[in-house]
Structures are given as structure tokens and as C-alpha cells.
C-alpha positions as CSV (number, residue, x, y, z in Angstrom):
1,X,0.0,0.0,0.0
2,X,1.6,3.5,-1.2
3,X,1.8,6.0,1.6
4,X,0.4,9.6,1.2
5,X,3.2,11.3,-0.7
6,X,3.0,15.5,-1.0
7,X,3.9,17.0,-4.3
8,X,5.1,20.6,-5.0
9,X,3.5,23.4,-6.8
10,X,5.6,22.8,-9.5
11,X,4.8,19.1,-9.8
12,X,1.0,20.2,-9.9
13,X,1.6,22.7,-12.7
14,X,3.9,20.1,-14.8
15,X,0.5,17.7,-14.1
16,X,-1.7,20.5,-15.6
17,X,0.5,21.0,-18.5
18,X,0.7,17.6,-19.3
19,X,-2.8,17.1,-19.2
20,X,-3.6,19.9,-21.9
21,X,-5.4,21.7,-19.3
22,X,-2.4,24.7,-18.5
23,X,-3.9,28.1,-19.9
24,X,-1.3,30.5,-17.8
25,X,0.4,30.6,-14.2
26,X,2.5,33.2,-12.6
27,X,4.4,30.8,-9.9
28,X,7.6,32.4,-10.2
29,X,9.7,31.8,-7.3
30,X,7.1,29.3,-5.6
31,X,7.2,26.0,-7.7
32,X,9.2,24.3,-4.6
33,X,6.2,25.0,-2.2
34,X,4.9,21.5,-1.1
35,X,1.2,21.3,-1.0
36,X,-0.3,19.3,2.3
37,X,-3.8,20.4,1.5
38,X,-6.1,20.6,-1.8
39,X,-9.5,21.5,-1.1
40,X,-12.7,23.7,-3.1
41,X,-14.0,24.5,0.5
42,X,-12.5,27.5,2.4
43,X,-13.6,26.0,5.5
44,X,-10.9,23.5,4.9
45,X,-8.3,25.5,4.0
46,X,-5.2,25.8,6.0
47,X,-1.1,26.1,5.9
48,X,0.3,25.0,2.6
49,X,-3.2,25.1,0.6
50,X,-3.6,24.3,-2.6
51,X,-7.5,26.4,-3.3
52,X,-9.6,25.2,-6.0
53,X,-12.0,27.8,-7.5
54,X,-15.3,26.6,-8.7
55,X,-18.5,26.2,-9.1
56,X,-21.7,28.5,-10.6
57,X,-21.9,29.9,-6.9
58,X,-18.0,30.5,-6.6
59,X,-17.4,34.1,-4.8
60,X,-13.8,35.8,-4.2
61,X,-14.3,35.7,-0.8
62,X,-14.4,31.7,-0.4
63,X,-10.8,32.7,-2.0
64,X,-9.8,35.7,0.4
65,X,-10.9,33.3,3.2
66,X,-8.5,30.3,2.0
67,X,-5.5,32.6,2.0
68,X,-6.0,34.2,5.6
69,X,-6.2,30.7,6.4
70,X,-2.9,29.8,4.8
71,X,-3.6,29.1,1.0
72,X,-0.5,29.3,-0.9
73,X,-1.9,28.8,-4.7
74,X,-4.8,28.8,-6.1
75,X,-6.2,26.9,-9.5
76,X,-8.9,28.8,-11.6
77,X,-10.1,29.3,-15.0
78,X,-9.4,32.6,-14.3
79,X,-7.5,35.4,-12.2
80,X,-8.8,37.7,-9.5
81,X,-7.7,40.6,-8.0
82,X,-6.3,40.1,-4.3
83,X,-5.2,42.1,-1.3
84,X,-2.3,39.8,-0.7
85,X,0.3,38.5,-4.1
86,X,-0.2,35.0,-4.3
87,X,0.7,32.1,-6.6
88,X,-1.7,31.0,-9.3
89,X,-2.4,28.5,-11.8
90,X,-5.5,28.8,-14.6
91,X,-6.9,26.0,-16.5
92,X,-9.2,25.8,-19.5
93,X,-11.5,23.5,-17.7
94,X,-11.8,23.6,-13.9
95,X,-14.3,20.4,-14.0
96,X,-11.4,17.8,-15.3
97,X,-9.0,19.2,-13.4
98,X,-10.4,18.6,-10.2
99,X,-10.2,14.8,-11.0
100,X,-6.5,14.9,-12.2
101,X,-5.5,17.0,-9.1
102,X,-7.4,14.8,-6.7
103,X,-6.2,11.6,-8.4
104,X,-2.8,13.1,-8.0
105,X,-2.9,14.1,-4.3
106,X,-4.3,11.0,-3.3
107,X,-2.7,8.8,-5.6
108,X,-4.9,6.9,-7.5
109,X,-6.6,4.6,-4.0
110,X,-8.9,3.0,-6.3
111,X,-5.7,0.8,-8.1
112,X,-5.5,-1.0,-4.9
113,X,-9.3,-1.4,-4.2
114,X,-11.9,-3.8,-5.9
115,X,-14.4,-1.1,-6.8
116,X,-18.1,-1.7,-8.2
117,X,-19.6,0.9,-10.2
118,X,-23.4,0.7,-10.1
119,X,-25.3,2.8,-12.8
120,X,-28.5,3.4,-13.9
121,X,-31.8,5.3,-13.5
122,X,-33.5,3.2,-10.6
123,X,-31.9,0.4,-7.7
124,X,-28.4,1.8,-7.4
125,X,-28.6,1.8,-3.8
126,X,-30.2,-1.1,-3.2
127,X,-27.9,-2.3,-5.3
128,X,-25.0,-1.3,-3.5
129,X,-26.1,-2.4,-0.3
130,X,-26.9,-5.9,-1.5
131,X,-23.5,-5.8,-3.2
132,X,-21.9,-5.0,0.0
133,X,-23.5,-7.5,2.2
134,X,-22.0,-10.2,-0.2
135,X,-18.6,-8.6,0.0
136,X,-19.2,-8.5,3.8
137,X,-19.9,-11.9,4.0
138,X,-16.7,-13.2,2.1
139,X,-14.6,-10.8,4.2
140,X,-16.1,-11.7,7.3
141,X,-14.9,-15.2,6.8
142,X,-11.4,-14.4,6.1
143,X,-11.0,-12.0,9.1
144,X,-10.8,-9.2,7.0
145,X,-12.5,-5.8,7.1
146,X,-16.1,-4.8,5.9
147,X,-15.7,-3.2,2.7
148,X,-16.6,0.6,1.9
149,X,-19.5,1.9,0.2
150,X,-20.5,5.3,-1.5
151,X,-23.9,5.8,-2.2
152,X,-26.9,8.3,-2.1
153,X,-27.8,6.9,1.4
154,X,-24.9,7.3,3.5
155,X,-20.8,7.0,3.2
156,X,-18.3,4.5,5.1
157,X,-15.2,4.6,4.2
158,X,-13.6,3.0,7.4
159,X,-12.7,6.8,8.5
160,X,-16.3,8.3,8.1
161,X,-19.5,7.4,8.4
162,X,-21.9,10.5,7.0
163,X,-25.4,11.0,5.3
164,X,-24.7,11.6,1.7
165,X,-26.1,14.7,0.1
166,X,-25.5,13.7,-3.9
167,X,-25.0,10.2,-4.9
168,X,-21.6,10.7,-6.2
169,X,-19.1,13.1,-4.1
170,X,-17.2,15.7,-6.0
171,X,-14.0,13.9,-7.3
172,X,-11.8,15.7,-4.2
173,X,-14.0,13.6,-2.0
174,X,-14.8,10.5,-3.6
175,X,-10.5,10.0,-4.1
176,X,-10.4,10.9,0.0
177,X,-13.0,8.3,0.6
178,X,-11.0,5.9,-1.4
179,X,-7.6,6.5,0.4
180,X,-9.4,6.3,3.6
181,X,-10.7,3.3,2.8
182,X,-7.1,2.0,1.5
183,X,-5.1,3.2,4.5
184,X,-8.4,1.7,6.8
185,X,-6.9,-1.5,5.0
186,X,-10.5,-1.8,3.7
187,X,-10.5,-3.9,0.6
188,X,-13.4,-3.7,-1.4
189,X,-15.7,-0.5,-2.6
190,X,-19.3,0.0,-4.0
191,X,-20.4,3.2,-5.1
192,X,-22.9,4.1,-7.0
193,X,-22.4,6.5,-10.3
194,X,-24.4,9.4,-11.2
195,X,-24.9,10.6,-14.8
196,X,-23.7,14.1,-12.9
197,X,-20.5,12.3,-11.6
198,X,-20.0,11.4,-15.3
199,X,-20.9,14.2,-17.0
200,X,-19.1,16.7,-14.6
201,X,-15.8,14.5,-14.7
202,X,-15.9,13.6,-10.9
203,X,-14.5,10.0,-11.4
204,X,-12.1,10.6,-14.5
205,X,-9.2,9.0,-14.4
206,X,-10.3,6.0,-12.0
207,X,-11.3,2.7,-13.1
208,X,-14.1,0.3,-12.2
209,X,-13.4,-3.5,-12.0
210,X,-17.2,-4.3,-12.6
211,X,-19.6,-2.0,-13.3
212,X,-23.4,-2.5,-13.3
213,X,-25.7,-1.1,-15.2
214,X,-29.3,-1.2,-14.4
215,X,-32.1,0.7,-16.3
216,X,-32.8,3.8,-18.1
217,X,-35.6,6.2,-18.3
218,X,-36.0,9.6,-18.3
219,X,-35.1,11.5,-15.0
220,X,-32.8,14.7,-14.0
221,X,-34.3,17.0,-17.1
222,X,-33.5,20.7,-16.1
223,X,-31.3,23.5,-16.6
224,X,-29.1,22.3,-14.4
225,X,-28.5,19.0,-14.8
226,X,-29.2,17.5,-18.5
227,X,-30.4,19.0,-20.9
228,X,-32.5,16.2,-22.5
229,X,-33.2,12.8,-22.3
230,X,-30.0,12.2,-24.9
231,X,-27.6,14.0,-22.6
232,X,-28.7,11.8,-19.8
233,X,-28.3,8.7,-21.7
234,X,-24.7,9.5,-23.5
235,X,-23.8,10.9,-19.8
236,X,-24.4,7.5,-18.4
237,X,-22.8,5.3,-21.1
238,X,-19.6,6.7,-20.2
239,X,-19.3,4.8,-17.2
240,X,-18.6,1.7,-20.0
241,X,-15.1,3.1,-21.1
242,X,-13.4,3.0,-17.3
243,X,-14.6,-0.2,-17.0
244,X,-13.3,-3.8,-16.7
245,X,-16.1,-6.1,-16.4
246,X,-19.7,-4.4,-17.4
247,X,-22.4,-6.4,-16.3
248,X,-25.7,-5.0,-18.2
249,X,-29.6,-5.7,-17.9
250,X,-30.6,-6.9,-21.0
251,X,-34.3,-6.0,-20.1
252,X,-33.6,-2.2,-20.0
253,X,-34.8,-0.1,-22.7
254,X,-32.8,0.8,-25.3
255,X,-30.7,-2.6,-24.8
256,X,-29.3,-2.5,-28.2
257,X,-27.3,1.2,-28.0
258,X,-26.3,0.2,-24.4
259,X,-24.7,-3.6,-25.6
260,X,-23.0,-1.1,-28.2
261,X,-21.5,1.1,-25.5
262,X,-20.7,-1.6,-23.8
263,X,-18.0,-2.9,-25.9
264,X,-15.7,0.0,-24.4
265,X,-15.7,-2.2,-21.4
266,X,-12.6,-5.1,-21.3
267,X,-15.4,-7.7,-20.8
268,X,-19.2,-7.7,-20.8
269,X,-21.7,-10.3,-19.2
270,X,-25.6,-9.7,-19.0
271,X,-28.1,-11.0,-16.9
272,X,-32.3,-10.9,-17.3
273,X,-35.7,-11.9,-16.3
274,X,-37.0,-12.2,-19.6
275,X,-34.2,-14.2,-21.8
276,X,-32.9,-17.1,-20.9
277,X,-30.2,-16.1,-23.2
278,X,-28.6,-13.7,-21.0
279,X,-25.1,-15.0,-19.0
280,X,-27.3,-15.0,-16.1
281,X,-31.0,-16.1,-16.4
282,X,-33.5,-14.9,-13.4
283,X,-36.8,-17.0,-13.3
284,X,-39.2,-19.0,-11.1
285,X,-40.1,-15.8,-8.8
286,X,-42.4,-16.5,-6.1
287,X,-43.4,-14.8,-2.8
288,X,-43.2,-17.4,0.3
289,X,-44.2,-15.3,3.4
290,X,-42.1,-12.6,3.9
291,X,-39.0,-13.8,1.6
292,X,-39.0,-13.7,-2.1
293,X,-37.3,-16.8,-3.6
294,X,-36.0,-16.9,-7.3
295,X,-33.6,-19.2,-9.3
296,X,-30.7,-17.9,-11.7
297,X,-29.5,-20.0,-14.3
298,X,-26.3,-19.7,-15.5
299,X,-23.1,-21.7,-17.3
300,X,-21.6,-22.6,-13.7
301,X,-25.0,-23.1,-11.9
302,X,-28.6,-23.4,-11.5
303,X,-29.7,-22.6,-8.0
304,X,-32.1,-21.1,-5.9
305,X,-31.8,-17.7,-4.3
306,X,-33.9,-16.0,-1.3
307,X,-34.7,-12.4,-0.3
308,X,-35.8,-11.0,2.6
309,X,-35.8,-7.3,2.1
310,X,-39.6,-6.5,0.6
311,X,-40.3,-6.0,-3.2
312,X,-40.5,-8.4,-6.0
313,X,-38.6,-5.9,-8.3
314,X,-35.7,-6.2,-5.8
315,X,-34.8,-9.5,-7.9
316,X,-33.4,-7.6,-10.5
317,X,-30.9,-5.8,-8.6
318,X,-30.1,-9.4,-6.9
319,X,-29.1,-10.8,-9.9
320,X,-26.9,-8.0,-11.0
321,X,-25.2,-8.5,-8.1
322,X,-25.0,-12.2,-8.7
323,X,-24.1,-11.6,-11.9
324,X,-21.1,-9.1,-10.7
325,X,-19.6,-10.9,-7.6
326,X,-19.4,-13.8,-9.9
327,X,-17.5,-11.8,-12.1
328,X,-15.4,-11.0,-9.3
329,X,-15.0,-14.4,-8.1
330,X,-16.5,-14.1,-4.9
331,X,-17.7,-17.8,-3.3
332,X,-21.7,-18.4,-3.9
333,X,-22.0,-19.5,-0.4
334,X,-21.2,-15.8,0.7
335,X,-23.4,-14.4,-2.2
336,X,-26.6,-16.6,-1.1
337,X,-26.1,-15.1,2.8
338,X,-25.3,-11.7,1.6
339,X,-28.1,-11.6,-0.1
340,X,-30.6,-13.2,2.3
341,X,-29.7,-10.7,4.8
342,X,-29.1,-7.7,2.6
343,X,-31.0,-4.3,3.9
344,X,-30.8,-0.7,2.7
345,X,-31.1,1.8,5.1
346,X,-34.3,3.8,3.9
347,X,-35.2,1.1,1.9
348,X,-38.4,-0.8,1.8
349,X,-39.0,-0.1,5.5
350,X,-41.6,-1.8,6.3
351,X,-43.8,-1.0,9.6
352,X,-47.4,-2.3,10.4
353,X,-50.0,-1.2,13.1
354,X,-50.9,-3.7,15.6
355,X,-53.9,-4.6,13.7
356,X,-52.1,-4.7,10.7
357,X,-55.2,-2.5,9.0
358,X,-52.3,-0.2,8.5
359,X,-49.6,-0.6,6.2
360,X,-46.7,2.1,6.1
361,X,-43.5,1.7,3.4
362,X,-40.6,3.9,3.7
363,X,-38.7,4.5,0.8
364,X,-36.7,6.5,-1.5
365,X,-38.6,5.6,-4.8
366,X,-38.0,9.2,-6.4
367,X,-38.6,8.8,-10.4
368,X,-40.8,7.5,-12.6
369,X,-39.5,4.2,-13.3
370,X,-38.7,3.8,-9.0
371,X,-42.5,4.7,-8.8
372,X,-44.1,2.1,-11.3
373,X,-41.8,-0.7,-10.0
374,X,-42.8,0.2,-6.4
375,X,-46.5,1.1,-7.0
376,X,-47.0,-2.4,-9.3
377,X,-45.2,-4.6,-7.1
378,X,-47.0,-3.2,-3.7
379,X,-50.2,-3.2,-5.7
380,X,-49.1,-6.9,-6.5
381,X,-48.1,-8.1,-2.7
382,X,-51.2,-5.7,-1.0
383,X,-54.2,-7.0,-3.0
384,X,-56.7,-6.5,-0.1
385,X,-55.2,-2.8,0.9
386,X,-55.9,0.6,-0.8
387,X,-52.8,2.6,-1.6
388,X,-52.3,6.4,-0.1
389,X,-49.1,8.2,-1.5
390,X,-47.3,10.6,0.5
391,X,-44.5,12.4,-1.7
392,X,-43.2,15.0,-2.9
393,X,-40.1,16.4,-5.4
394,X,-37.0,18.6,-5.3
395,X,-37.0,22.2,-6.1
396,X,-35.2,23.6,-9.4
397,X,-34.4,20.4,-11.1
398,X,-35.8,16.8,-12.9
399,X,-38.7,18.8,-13.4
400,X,-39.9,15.8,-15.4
401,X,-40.7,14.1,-12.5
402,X,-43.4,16.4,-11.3
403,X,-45.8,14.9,-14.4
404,X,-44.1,11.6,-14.1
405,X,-44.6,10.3,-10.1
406,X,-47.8,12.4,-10.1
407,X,-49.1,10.4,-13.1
408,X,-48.3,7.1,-11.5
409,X,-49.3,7.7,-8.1
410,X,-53.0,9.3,-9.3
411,X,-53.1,5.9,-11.2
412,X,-52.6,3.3,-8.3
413,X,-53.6,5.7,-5.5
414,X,-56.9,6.0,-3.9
415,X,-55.5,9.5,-2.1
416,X,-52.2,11.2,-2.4
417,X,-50.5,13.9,-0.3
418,X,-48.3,16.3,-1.5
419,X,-45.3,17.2,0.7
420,X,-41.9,19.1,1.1
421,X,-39.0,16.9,-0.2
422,X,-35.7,18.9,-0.8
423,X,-37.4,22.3,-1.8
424,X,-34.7,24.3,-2.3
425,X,-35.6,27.7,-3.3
426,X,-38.4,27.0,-4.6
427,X,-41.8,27.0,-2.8
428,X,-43.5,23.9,-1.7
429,X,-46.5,25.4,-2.8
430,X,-45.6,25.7,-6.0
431,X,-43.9,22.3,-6.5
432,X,-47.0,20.6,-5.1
433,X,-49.7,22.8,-7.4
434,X,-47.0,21.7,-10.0
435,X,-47.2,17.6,-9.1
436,X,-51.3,17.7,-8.2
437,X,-52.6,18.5,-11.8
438,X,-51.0,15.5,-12.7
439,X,-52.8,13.9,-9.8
440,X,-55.7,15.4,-10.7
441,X,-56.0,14.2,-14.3
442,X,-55.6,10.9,-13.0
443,X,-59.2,11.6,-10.7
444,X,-57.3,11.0,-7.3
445,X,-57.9,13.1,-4.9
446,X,-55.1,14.6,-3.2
447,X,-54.0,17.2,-0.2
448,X,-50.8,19.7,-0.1
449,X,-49.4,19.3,3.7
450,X,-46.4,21.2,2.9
451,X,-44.7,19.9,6.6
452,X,-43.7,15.9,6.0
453,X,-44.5,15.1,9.6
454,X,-48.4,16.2,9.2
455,X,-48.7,14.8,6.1
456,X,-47.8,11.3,7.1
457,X,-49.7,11.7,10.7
458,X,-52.2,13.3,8.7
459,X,-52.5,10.0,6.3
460,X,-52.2,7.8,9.1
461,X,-55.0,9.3,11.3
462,X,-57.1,9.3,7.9
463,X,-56.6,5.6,7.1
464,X,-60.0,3.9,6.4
465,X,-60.1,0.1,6.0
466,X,-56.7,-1.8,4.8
467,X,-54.8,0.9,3.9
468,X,-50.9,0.5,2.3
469,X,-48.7,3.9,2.7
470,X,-46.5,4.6,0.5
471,X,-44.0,7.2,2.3
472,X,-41.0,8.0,-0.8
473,X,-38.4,10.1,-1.1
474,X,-36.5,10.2,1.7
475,X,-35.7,7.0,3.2
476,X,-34.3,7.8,6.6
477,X,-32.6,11.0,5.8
478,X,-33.0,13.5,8.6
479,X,-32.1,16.9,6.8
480,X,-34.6,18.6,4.4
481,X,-32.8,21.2,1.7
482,X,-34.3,25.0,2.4
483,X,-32.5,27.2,0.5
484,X,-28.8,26.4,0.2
485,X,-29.1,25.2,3.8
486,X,-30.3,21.7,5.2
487,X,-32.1,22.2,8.1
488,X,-32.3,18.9,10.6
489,X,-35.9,17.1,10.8
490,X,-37.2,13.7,11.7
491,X,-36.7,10.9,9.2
492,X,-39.8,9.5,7.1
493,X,-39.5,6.3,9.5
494,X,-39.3,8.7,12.8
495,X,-42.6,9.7,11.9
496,X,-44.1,6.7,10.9
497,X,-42.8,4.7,14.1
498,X,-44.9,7.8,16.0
499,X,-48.0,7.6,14.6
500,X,-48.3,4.0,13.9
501,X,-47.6,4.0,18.1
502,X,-50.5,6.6,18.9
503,X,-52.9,5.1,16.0
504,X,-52.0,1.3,18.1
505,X,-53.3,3.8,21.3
506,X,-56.5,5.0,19.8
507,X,-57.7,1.4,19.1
């Protein structure tokens, strides 16, 4: 394992060069400054700084800040004007060179990992959480340590432990998760990969040893994120060309322009529900209680698989995870186990009233295709219950999803509340009016309850007869976005383990 190594000024500008990236520097006389700290945040900045200027919201003062603090060069796509002479170095394109600079300070972690991309529009997390249960398994029983995972839940990186805010970090934190996890002589890594980190450079330069693809709908339409469903798409293919072993769905749409991109991959294996042609071959699916059993068919074995987490569409993230630890050579002993006991935080929570007229599911289902794989299969599982919908969507962006999840959920519903769900700057008020004539068209009644702790006490309390909740969104998070601030609140569960209690007290 390479120890952290500090480069100079110099080194970094040689990097730049080389890279195609240098546009001008004025260094003269500093090149021999060794840089202990590279950051974007001023709040991190300190002695021997190397300060990264970017970002839409960038303001000279996050700068002025980073030198009182004891920045000693700064990397920008452009100059500014400063009280104090300092040391700088501009680049055509601060986006990539974030990724080469982080790559470089923390020298390239992820060459000494096993790392598992997960892409795709829907089950990345769930993915990544089944993933690392496996991995945990087969580490477990060699005395090693539980491997690291990055994902839109949370963050462990043997180091850390933190409630993510985007699924994938800026590339100057992903690379410090990585060496955390390298230096926590961690092993193994799952991370889920946005069409963001992809488009926006954040994990250039690093390769994946598998990477799973998933699914692909439309989602994350806006000004600013993609542009179109076409900038999505070519966004996510890219994961393909940093890529060892791709593992693809072949039952996602579009299959044939995805198997193309796939070839950038070294290798390529593909696993399905619907052809028995695929490497590996998912069929027999059957609810026995509580667990969901399946077989996969494959050219090394023909077995029978169980899970207990709830959701019959879970099976297809299962067996891309099948798929993908076989690829990696992991033991099928440890991949029926991990699998068995797999759980993701936030994820198909589900909670029950004592008289079990009550229903409550706690997830993070956020886009269409989340929604009609959730609302089918629930609709599926629940015959005897009527479904109530309690959601809501982000302010400012994937404004696609406003007609989208309020289209599905007036079609299964029987009532659907409206709530707060990452605002932004943007009034609930407006996002909810925005969702409800969706609703609406659909002849579901609905109610705006802008506070997420009324609506789902609200919906509770108004429960008649079997009634299945269906709380999405936000999982067990326990910060709602207000502005550019996230202000602390109860989780969706917090709420529901409340009152489910006093409902259980009323009867």
C-alpha cells in the first residue's frame, strides 16, 4: 500500500501542463512549495493550501478566506484581483482538473481497491447495499474488514461514516474516501455513479473493476442537470469506457445502444428476467411469506436464491449483483447469505399497526420508473389494501418528475398527499400545485401538507379500512434542503414509528 506522498506546486503545474489543461500561471519563485492540503472548501483550508475555484456559486471571498487561512496557490479558470500576491495557476477546464488534481494528491486509492460501479436510473442503492452485504460476507470469513461503500444513502469509508447529500461526491472527495478506505486497509468498494459524476468529470481517471448497469428512463431533465433525455443517456454510457467487467440488464430499454457502448468495457456479461439467453437467467419468482425466492440460471450453476428485504422488483438488482460478484470471483456460499440478509437503510422499510389495518413503506422511490416498480409490485403483494401516496419532489431540477410520479401515483392511489421533499428555493407550494394537476388528471384526490411530519400523521390518522402507505423520497434521511441550507428534521421512519404508536393507542 503506497503512503500519502505531497507534491510541490511545480509538480501540480507540470501535471496540468501535461494534461492539456495549462492556460497561464505566474508561480515564479514558488514552484518548490509542497502542497499538504487541496480543497474547493475555504472552511478546509489551511497552511500549505492548494485552493480550488469553482463552481456556478464561486465568490472571491471563499478565496480571500483560503489565504487568511494559509492558502499558498490557487487553480482557476481565471485570475482575481487580491489584497495579498499569491501564486496561481489557470486552466481551461476547472471540472477535469479537479479529477487529475485529486487523483494526483491521493494517488490513484482506487488501483489497490476492488471497486463496483453501479449505474442506472433506478436500484443503485439497493444495489450497492446488496453488493456490500456479499462482499461483507466473504470478508467476514477471512477476518478481513467490511468493505466501503458510496452511495446516495450514506458514506463509510472506514474513517467516516456520513449522510450523503449527492450520490456521487465531488472527485476531491470521492478520491479521500477511497484513500481512507485504502489506509483503513479496507478492501473492497461499492459506489454508486451518477450521470452528474460522469458528466461533470468527478470519477475521471479511476477505473471500475465491474460496473453495473441497471435501467434507463428519463429523470434529471433541467437546466441544471441534462439537458434532454439524450444528454442523460450519453452521460451514463460513459461509465462503460473506465470499465473492466460491465455487467448489463438486458431487459432495460434501449438494450441494443447500451450492448454497443458496452464494448468500451474489457469484458461484458448480461443478466435478465426475460431471456434465458442472458449469462445470467433470473426465473421461477415467487413470494413465500415474507421472503422472495427466485432461481438464476447460469453456465456454472442453476440454484435457488432468497430475499428477505420487501419488493419483488428487488430481484433484478439481486441478480446483478450475482451476476457481478461472480465476475469478481467471490464464493456463492457468501453471495446466497449476503443476499438473504441484505438491507438498505431507507429502503423498503416496512412498519405495520398492531392490527395490521395499517400498512406504512418507507422508501426512496423518487422517479418514474422507481415509482411504477414500487406502485405495481406493492399493488401486487397488497391485494386487499388501498394505496395512499405521501410524496413529494426537489426544487429547481428533474422537473420531469413532477408529471411523471404524479401520473403514477393518481393511477394506483386511492389518495395522495403532497409534501416538502428537498425544496430548495423554490416553494412547496408551487412544486406541489405543479405535481397535483398531474394527480388530478388521474381523478385521485389529493391534499398539499407542505410539513412531512403532518402529512404522514395526517394520512395515518385518515386511514380507512386496509390501507398500504406509501412514504418515498427520503428514506431515513434526517435533513430537508431550504434554500442552500439543510435544516435537521425527523426521518420518514421517525414519523411513521410515531404515529403507527399513537394510532396502536387509539384502538
Amino acid at each position: 500500500m503506497a503512503k500519502m506522498q505531497y507534491h510541490t506546486i511545480g509538480e501540480y503545474q507540470e501535471l496540468l501542463r501535461k494534461s492539456g489543461l495549462l492556460f497561464e500561471t505566474k508561480t515564479e519563485g514558488s514552484s518548490d512549495q509542497v502542497i499538504r492540503i487541496l480543497t474547493y472548501n475555504s472552511k478546509e483550508a489551511g497552511e500549505d493550501t492548494l485552493f480550488i475555484c469553482k463552481g456556478a456559486a464561486f465568490k472571491p471571498a471563499y478565496l480571500r478566506e483560503a489565504v487568511e487561512k494559509g492558502a499558498v496557490c490557487y487553480i482557476s479558470e481565471k485570475a482575481f484581483e487580491l489584497e495579498k500576491d499569491i501564486p496561481y495557476i489557470l486552466v481551461t477546464d476547472i471540472r477535469k482538473a479537479m479529477a487529475i488534481l485529486a487523483n494526483f494528491f491521493y494517488q490513484e486509492p482506487w488501483k489497490e481497491l476492488v471497486v463496483t460501479g453501479i449505474g442506472g436510473t433506478k436500484g443503485k442503492s439497493t444495489s450497492a447495499y446488496y453488493m456490500k452485504a456479499v462482499v461483507d460476507d466473504y470478508m467476514e470469513a477471512q477476518g478481513k474488514k467490511e468493505s466501503a461503500v458510496i452511495s446516495s444513502i450514506d458514506i463509510y469509508d472506514g474513517v467516516t461514516k456520513v449522510e450523503s447529500h449527492i450520490t456521487t461526491p465531488e472527485a476531491m472527495e470521492l478520491q479521500q474516501h477511497l484513500r481512507n478506505a485504502l489506509d483503513s486497509q479496507i478492501t473492497y468498494v461499492e459506489m454508486e455513479v451518477s450521470s452528474q459524476a460522469l458528466k461533470y468529470h468527478r470519477v475521471d481517471g479511476m477505473r471500475f473493476d465491474v460496473g453495473i448497469f441497471l435501467n434507463i428512463s428519463e429523470d434529471h431533465i433541467s437546466p441544471i442537470e441534462h439537458e434532454d433525455f439524450e444528454d442523460y443517456f450519453s452521460s451514463k454510457m460513459l461509465m462503460f469506457a473506465q470499465t473492466d467487467t460491465a455487467v448489463v440488464n438486458l431487459d432495460a430499454d434501449h438494450i441494443e445502444r447500451i450492448l454497443e457502448e458496452a464494448k468500451a468495457a474489457k469484458a461484458c456479461v448480461t443478466f435478465s428476467l426475460k431471456n434465458p439467453e442472458a449469462d445470467y437467467y433470473g426465473y421461477n419468482i415467487r413470494k413465500d411469506g415474507h421472503e422472495t425466492t427466485f432461481s438464476v440460471k447460469s453456465k456454472d450453476f442453476d440454484e435457488e436464491f432468497v430475499l428477505t428485504m420487501p419488493g419483488l422488483f428487488n430481484v433484478e438488482n439481486a441478480l446483478g449483483v450475482i451476476a457481478a460478484a461472480s465476475a469478481l470471483q467471490i464464493p456463492r456460499e457468501y453471495i446466497h447469505s449476503g443476499l438473504k440478509r441484505a438491507r438498505s437503510s431507507g429502503r423498503m422499510e416496512l412498519y405495520a399497526s398492531k392490527d395490521k389495518n395499517v400498512i406504512a413503506i418507507v422508501d426512496y422511490a423518487h422517479n418514474k420508473l422507481s415509482f411504477e416498480k414500487l406502485f405495481s409490485s406493492m399493488k401486487e403483494e397488497y391485494p386487499d389494501y388501498g394505496i395512499v401516496s405521501i410524496f413529494g419532489c426537489p426544487g429547481k431540477k428533474a422537473y420531469i418528475r413532477r408529471r411523471d410520479l404524479g401520473t403514477v401515483a393518481g393511477q394506483y392511489a386511492r389518495k395522495v398527499y403532497l409534501t416538502a421533499e428537498d425544496p430548495g428555493y423554490e416553494p412547496v407550494e408551487d412544486i406541489s400545485k405543479d405535481i397535483a394537476q398531474y394527480v388530478e388528471a388521474q381523478n385521485c384526490p389529493y391534499e398539499m401538507i407542505e410539513d412531512r411530519g403532518e402529512a404522514i400523521r395526517s394520512a395515518i390518522e385518515s386511514a380507512e379500512g386496509k390501507t398500504l402507505l406509501l412514504i418515498t423520497g427520503k428514506g431515513k434521511e434526517t435533513r430537508q434542503k431550504y434554500g442552500s441550507e439543510y435544516v435537521d428534521c425527523p426521518s420518514d421512519v421517525d414519523y411513521v414509528k410515531k404515529y403507527l404508536a399513537e394510532y396502536d393507542q387509539r384502538q
